[in-house]
DSSP file (Angstrom, degrees, kcal/mol; ACC not computed):
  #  RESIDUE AA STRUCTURE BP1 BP2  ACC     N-H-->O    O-->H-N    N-H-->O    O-->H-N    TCO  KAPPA ALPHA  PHI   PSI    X-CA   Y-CA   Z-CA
    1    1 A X              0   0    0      0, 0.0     2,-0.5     0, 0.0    81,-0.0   0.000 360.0 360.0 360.0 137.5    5.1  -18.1    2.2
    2    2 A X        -     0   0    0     78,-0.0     2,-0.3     0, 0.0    80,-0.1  -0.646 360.0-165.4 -91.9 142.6    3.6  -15.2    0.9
    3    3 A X        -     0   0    0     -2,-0.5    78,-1.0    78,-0.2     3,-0.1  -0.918  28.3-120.4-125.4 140.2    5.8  -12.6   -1.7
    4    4 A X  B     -A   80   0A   0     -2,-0.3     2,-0.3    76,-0.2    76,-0.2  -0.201  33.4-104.0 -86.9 173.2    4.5   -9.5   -2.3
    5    5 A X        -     0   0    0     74,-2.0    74,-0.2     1,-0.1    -1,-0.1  -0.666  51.8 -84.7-111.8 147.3    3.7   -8.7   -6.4
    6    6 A X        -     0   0    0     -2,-0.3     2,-1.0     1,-0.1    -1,-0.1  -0.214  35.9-118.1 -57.6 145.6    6.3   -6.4   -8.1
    7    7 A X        +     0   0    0     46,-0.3    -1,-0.1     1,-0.2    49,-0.1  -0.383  67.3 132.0 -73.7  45.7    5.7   -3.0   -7.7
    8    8 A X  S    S+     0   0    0     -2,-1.0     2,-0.3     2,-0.0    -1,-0.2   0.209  76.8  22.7 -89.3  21.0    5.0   -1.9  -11.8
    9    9 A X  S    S-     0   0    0     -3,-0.1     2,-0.3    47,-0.0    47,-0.2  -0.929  96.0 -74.5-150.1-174.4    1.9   -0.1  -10.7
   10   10 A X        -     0   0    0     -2,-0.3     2,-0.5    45,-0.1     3,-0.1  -0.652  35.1-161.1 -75.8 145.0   -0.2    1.6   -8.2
   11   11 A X        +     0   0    0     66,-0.3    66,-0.5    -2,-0.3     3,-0.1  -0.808  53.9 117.5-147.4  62.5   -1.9   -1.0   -5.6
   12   12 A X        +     0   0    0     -2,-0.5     2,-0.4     1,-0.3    -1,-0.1   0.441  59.8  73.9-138.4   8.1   -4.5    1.1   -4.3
   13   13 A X  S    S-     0   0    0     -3,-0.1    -1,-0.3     1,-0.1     3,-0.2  -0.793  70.4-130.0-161.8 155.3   -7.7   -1.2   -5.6
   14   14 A X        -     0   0    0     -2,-0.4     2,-0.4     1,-0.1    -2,-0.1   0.432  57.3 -78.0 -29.0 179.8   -9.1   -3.9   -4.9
   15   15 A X        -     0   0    0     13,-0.1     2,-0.2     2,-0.1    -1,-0.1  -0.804  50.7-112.2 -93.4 142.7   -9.5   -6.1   -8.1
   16   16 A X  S    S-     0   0    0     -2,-0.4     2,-0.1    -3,-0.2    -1,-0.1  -0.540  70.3  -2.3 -77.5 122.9  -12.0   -5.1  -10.1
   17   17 A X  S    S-     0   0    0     -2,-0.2     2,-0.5     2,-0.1    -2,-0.1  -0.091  87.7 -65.8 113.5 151.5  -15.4   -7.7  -10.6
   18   18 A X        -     0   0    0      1,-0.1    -2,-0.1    -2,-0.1     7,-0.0  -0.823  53.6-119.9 -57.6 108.1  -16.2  -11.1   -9.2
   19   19 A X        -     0   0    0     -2,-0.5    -1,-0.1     2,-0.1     6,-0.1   0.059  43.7 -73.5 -65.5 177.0  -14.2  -13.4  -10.5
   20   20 A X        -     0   0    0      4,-0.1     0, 0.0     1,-0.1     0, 0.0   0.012  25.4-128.6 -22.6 148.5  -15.9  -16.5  -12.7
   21   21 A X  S    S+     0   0    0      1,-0.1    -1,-0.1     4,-0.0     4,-0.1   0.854 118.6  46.5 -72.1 -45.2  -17.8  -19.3  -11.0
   22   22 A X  S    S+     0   0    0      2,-0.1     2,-0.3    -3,-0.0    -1,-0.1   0.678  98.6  80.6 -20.2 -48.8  -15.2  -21.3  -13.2
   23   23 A X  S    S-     0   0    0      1,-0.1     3,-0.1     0, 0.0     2,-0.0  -0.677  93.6-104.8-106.7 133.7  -12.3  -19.3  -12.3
   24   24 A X        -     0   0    0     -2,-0.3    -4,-0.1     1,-0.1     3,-0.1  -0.350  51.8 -89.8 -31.4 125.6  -10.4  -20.1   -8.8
   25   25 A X        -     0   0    0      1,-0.2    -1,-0.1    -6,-0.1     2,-0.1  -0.001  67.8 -72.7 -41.5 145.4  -11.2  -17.1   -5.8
   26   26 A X        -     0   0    0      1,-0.1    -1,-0.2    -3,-0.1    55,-0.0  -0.460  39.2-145.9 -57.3 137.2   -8.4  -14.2   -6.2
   27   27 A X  S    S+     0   0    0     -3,-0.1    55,-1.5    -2,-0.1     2,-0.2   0.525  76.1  92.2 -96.2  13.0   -5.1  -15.8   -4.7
   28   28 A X        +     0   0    0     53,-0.2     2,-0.3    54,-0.1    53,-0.2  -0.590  47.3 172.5 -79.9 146.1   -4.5  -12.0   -3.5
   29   29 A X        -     0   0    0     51,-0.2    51,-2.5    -2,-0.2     2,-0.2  -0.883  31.4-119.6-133.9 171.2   -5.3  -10.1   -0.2
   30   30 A X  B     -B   79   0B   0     -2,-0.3     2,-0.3    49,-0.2    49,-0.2  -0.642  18.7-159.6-115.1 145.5   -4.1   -6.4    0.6
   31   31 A X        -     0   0    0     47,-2.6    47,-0.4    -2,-0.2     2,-0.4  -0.897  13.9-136.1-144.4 115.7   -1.9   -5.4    3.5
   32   32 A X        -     0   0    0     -2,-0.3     2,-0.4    45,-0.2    45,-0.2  -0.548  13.5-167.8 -63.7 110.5   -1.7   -1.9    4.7
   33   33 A X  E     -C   76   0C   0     43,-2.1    43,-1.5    -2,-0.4     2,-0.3  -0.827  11.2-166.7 -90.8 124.8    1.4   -0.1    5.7
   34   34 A X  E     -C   75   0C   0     -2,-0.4     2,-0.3    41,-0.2    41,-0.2  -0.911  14.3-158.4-154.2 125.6    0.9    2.8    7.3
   35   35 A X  E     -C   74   0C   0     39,-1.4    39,-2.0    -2,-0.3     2,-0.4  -0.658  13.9-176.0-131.5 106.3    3.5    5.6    8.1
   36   36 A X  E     +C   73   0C   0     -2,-0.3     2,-0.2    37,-0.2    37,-0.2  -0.969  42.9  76.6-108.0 148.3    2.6    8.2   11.3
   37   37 A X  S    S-     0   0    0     35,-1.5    35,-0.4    -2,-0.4    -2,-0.0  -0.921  82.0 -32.3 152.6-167.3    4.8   11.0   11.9
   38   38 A X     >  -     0   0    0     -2,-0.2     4,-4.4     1,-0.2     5,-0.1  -0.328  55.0-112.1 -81.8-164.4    5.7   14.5   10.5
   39   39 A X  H  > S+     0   0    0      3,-0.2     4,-1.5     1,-0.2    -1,-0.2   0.779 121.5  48.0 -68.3 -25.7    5.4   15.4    7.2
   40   40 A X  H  > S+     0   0    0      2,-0.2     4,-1.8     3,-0.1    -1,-0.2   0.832 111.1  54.5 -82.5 -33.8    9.0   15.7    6.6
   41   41 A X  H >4 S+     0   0    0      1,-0.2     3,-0.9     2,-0.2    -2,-0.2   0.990 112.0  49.2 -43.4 -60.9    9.6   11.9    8.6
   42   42 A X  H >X S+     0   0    0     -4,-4.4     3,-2.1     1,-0.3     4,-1.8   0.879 109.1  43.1 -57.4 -45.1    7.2   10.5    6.1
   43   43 A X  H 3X S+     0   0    0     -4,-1.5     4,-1.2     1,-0.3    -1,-0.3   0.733 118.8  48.4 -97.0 -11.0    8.5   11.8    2.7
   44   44 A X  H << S+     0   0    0     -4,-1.8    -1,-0.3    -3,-0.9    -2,-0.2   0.232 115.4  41.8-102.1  22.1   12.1   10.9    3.9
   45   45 A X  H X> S+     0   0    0     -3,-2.1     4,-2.9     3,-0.1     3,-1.2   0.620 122.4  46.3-122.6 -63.4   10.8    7.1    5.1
   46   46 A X  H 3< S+     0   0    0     -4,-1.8     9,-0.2     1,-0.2    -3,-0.2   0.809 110.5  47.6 -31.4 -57.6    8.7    7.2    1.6
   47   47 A X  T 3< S+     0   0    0     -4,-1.2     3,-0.4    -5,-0.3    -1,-0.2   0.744 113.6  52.7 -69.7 -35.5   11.6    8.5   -0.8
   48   48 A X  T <4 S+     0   0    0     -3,-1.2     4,-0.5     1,-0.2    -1,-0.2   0.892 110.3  44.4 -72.8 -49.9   13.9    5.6    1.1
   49   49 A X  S  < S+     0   0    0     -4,-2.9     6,-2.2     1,-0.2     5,-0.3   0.166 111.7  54.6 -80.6  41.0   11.2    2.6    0.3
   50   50 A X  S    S+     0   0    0     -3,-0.4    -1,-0.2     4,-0.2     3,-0.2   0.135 111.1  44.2-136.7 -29.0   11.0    4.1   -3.3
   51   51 A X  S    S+     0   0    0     -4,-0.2    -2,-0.2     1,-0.2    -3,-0.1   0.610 115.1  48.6 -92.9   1.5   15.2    3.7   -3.7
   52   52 A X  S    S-     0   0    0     -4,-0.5    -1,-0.2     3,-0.2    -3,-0.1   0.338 124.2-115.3-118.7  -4.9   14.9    0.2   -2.0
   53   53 A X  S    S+     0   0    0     -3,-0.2   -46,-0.3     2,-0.2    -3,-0.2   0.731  77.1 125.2  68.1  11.9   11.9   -0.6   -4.8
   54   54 A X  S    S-     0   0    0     -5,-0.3     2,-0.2     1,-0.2    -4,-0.2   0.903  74.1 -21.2 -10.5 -87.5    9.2   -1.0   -2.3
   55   55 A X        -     0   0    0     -6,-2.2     2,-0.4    -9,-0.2    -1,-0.2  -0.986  62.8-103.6-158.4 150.2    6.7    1.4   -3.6
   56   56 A X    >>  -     0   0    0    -47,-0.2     3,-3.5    -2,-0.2     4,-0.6  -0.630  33.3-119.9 -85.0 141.7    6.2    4.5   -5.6
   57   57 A X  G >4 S+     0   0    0     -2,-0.4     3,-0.9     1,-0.3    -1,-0.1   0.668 110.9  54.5 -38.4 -43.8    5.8    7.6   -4.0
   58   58 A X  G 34 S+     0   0    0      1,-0.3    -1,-0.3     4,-0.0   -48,-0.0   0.569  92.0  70.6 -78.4 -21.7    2.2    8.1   -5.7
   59   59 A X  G <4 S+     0   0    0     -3,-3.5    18,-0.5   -49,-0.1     2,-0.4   0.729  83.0  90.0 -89.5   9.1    1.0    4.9   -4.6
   60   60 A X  B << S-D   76   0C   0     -3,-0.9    16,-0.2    -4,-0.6     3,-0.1  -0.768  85.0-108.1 -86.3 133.9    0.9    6.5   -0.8
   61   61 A X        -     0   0    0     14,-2.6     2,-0.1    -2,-0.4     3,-0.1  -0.114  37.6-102.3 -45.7 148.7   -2.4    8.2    0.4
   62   62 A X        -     0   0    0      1,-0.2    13,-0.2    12,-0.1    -1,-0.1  -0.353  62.5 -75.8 -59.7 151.5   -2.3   12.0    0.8
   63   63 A X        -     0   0    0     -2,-0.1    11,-0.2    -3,-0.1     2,-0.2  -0.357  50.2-177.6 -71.6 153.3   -1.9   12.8    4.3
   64   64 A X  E     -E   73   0C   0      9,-1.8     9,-2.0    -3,-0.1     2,-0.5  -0.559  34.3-114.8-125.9 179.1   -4.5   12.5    6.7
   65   65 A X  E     -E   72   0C   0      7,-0.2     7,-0.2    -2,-0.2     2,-0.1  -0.982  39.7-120.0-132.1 128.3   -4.5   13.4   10.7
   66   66 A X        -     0   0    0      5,-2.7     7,-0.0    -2,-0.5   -30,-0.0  -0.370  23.6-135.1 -57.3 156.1   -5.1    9.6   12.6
   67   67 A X  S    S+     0   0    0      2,-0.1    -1,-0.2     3,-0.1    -2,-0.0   0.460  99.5  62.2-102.4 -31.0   -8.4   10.7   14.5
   68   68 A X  S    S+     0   0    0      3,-0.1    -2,-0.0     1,-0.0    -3,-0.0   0.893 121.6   8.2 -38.6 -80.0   -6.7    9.0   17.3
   69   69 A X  S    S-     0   0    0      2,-0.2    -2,-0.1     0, 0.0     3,-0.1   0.334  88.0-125.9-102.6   2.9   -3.7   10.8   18.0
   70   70 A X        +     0   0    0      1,-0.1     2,-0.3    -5,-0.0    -3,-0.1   0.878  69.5 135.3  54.6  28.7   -4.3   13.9   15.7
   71   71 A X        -     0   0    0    -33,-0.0    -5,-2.7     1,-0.0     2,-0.3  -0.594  64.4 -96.8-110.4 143.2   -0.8   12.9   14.2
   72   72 A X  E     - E   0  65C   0    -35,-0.4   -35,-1.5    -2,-0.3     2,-0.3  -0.669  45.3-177.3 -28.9  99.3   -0.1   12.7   10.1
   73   73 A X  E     -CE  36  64C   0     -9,-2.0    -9,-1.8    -2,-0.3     2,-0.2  -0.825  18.6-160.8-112.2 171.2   -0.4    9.2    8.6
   74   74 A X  E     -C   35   0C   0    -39,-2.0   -39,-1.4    -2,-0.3     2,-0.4  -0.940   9.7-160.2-138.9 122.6    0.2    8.1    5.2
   75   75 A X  E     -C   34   0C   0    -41,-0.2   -14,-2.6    -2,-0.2     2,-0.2  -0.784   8.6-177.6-128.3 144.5   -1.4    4.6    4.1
   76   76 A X  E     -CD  33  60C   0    -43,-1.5   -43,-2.1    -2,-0.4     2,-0.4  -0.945  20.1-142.9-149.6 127.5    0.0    2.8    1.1
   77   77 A X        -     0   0    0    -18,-0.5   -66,-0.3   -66,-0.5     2,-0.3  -0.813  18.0-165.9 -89.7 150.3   -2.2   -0.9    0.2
   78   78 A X        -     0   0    0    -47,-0.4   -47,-2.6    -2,-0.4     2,-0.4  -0.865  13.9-134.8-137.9 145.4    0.6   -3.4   -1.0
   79   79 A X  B     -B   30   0B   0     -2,-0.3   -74,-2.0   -49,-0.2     2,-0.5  -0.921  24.4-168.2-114.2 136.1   -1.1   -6.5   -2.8
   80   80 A X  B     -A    4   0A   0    -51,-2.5     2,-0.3    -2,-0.4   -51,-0.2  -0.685  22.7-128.0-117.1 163.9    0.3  -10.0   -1.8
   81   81 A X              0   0    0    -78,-1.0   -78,-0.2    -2,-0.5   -53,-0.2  -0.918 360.0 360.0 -97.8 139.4    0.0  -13.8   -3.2
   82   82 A X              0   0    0    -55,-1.5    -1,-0.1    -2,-0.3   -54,-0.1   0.392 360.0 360.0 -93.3 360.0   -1.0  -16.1   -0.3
């Protein structure tokens, strides 16, 4: 099962470099969370997974309008172990 890596930083890029020919492939891949609604939903959805130890507030994208719906999202990358 994959468990997601404690949240002591921001997780908003990839890891930097190739690894080694030596070194075992990164055992990480990124999964995107992503928050539509207004601005006041989101910072009160945000501010809740930041008191539950989730994610920090900083490590969510500024808002953008989905291209889709013309709606507010917010994208946060979270990095897992497989």
């Amino acid at each position: 099962m994959s468990e997601f890596i404690p949240n002591s930083e921001i997780y908003s890029q990839p890891p930097s470099g190739d690894p080694p020919s030596s070194e075992p492939a990164d055992p990480r891949e990124p999964v995107r969370v992503m928050l539509i609604g207004t601005a006041t939903g989101m910072e009160l959805v945000i501010a809740h997974l930041h008191s539950i130890g989730f994610a920090e507030p900083r490590a969510w994208s500024k808002p953008q309008l989905d291209p889709t719906t013309g709606q507010p999202i917010r994208i946060l990358t979270k990095w897992i172990r497989r």
